[in-house]
C-alpha positions, 0 to 999 in steps of 0.5 A, spaced: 667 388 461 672 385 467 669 381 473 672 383 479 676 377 481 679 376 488 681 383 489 679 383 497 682 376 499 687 380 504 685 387 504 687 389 510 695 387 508 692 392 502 696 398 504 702 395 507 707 395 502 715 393 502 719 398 499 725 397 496 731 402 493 735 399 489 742 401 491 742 408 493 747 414 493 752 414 498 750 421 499 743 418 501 746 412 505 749 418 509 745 422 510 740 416 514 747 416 517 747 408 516 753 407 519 750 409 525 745 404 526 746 397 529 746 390 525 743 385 523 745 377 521 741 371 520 743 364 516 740 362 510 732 359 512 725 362 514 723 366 517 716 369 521 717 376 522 711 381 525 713 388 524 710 392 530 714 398 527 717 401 520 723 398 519 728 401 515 734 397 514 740 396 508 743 389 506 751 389 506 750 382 503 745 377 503 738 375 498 730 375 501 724 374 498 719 377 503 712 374 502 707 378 506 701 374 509 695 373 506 699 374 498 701 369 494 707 376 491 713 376 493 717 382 495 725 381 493 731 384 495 738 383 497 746 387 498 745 394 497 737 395 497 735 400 501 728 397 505 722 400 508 718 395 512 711 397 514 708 397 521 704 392 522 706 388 517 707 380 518 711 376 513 715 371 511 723 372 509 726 366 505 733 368 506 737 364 500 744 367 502 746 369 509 743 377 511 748 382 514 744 388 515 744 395 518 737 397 521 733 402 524 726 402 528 722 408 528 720 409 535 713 414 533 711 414 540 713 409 544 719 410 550 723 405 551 727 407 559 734 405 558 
């Protein structure tokens, strides 16, 4: 029989989960409108993000693993992956080759006055 091991070290990450959609369809990328969204660079370094809304964005170019807080996994994705990143997320990016991405924020409830 197994013995539970540290399955609850970062249970309140548990449910926050990176997805990564390798390289999808151009009907799929057009369809989200990619083109439309705005865009992101960053050199090669890391990074402490904290995301306070789902992000979605496709790498034009680049290599990251993302470590999500209070995990010892890691998530990898780089050019052409599509990526859903969870609200409430907190994690850091090791970026190994220079990201250019398009991103969107999914803006549920709040407003923003222009």
């Amino acid at each position: 029989m197994a013995s539970s091991s540290s399955i609850s070290n970062s249970s309140e990450n548990n449910n926050l989960r990176i997805i990564v959609e390798r390289n999808p369809s151009e009907a799929r990328l057009s369809e989200l409108k990619i083109k439309c969204w705005p865009k992101w660079g960053c050199s090669p370094g890391k990074y402490q993000l904290k995301f306070d809304a789902e992000e979605t964005c496709y790498l034009l170019k680049g290599k990251v693993k993302a470590y999500p807080k209070g995990s010892s996994e890691f998530v990898e994705f780089g050019a052409g992956d599509l990526v859903i990143i969870p609200k409430g997320i907190s994690c850091t990016w090791d970026v190994s080759l220079a990201v250019d991405k398009y991103y969107k924020f999914e803006s549920s409830s709040s407003t923003t006055a222009s």
